[in-house]
ROMIPA-834772 format. One record per atom (N, C-alpha, C): x, y, z. Coordinates in pm, whole numbers, plus 50000, padded with zeros to 5 digits. Layout:
<nulums>
XYZ;...
</nulums>
This chain:
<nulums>
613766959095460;612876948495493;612596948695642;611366946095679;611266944995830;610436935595846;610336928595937;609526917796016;608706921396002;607736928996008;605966927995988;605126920695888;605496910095809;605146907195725;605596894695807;606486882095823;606946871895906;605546874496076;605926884996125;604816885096204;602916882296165;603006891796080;601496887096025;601136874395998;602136864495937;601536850995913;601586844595997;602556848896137;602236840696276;600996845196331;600406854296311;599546858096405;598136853396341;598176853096174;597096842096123;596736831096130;598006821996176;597926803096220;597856803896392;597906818396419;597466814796629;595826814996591;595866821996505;594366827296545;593336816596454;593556805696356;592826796296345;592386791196449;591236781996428;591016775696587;591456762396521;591706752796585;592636737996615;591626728996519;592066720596454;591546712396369;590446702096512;589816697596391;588796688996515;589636678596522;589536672896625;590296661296640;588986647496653;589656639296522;588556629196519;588896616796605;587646613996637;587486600596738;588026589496703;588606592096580;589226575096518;590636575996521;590996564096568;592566567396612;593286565396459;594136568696440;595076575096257;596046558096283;595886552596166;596676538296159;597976540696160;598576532296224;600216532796206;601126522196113;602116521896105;602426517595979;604136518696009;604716507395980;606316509295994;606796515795875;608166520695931;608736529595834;609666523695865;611146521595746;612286518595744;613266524095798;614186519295884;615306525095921;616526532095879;616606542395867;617396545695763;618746544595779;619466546095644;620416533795663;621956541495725;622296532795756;623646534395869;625076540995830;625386549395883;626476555995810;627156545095853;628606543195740;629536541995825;630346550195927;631076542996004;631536549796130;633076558396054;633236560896171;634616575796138;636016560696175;635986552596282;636696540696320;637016531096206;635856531296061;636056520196019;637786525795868;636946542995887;638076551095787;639526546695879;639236551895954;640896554996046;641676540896064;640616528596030;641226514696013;641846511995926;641356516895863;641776513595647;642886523195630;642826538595677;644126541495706;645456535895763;645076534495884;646306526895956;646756514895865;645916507895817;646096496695796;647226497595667;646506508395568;647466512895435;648776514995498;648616528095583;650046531495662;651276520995669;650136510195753;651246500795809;651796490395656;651076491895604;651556486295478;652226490895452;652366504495419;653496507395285;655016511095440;654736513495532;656116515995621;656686501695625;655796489995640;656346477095628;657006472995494;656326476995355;657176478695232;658936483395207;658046497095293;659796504695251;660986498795348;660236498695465;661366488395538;662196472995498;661116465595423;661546456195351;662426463895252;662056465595188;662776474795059;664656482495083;664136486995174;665706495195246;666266485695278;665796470895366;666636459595385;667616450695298;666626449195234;667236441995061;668646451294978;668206465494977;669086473594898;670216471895008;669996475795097;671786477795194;672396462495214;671446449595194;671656437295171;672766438195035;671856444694927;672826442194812;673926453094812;673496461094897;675116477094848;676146467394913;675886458095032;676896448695131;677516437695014;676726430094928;677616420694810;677806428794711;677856438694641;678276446094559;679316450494640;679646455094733;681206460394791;681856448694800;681276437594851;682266423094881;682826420894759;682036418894653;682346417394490;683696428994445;683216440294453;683976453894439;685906449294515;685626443694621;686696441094680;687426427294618;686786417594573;687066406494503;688026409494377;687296416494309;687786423894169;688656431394194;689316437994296;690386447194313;691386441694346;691076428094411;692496414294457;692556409494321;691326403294260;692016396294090;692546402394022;692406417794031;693066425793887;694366428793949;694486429594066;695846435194142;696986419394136;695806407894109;696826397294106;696956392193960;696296399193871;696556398593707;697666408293656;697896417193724;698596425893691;700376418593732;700006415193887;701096408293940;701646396793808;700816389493795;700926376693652;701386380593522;700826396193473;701086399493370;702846405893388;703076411693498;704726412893522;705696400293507;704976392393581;705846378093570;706276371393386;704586371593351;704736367893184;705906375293095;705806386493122;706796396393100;708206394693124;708246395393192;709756390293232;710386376393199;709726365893205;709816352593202;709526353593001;709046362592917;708606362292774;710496371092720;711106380592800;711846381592692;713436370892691;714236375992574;714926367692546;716026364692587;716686373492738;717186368992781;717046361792897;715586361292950;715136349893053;715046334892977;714216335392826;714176323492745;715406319092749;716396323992718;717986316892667;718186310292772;718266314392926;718456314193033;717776298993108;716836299893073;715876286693068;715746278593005;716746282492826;717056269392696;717896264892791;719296276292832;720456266692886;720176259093049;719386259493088;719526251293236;718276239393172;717806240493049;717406225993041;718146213892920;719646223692908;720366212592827;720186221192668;719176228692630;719566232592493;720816244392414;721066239392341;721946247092314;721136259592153;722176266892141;721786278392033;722526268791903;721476270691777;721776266491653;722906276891596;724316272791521;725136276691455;724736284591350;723596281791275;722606284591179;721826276791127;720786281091066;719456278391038;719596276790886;718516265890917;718216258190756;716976259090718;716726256690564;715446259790516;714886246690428;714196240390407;713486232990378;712676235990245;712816230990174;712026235290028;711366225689985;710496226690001;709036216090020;708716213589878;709186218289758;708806217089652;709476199689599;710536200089632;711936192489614;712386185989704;711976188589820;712306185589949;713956183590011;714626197189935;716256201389962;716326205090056;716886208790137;717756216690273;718516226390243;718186236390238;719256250090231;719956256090348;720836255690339;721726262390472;721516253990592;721826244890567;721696235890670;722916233590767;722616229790888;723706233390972;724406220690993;725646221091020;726426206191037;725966191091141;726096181991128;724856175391216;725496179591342;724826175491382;724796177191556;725546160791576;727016159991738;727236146791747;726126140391838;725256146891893;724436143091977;723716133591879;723646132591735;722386127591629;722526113391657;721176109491633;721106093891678;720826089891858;720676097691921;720796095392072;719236091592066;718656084292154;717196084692211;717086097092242;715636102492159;714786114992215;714816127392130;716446118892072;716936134391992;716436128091817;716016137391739;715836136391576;716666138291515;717006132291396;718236135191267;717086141691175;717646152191118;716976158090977;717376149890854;716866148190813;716796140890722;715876142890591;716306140490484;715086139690333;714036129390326;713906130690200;713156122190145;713716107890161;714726104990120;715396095990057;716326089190193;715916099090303;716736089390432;718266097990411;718496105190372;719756114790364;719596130990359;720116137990412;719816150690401;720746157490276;719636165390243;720516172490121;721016184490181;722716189990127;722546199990139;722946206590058;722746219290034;722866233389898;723256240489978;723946251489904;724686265589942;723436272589833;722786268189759;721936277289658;720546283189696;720536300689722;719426304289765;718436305689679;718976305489539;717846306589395;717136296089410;716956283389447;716016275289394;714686274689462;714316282589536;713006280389566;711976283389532;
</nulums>
């Protein structure tokens, strides 16, 4: 391709001669302004502005959590004194539950151990194996066993029940 062809059509519009120019002046007429970009300032606002939002978010956000990791350890530490002092309680129960601490604590409040044990037959309302009265019987505070009938029965017979 070569320019001689681009040249030729310049050299056809020199060589017109100039339009006449008429004596009447050409009306004018407004044309609209066309319309306004926005600016590059109003983007970089709305940026910043998001920015500062969400760094103000996460900062809130990180505050609150190390707020709560701080009462979740206080708690954490709470629970490690109650169970360390349940455990302490559950030794004590223990010790104070078997039977030679109980006996130990019948005798320093005055009770004594039964000779043997009696049974009650609710059908009849007999006393089996009943133990000899006690001389304490009759004192204020203390109970007499007793029947139906204001007397206690007693049997040596384990068949009747």
């Amino acid at each position: 391709m070569s320019a001689a062809p681009a040249l030729q059509s310049i050299r056809r519009t020199a060589a017109r001669p100039p339009a006449a120019r008429s004596s009447q002046p050409t009306a004018l007429r407004l044309v609209a302004a066309p319309p306004r970009r926005r600016g590059f300032q109003v983007y970089v606002g709305v940026c910043l502005a998001v920015l500062v939002g969400a760094l103000g978010t996460v900062l809130w956000l990180n505050t609150a959590l190390a707020a709560g990791a701080f009462e979740i350890r206080e708690y954490q530490l709470q629970l490690s004194d109650l169970e360390i002092e349940r455990e302490s309680l559950n030794e004590q129960l223990v010790a104070l539950a078997e039977p030679q601490a109980l006996a130990a604590k019948a005798a320093e409040l005055g009770m004594v151990a039964a000779p043997a044990t009696g049974y009650l037959v609710l059908r009849d309302g007999t006393v089996i194996g009943a133990a000899p009265p006690d001389e304490t019987e009759g004192e204020p505070g203390q109970e007499a066993s007793a029947g139906a009938g204001g007397e206690a029965e007693t049997t040596s017979e384990a068949g009747d029940e």
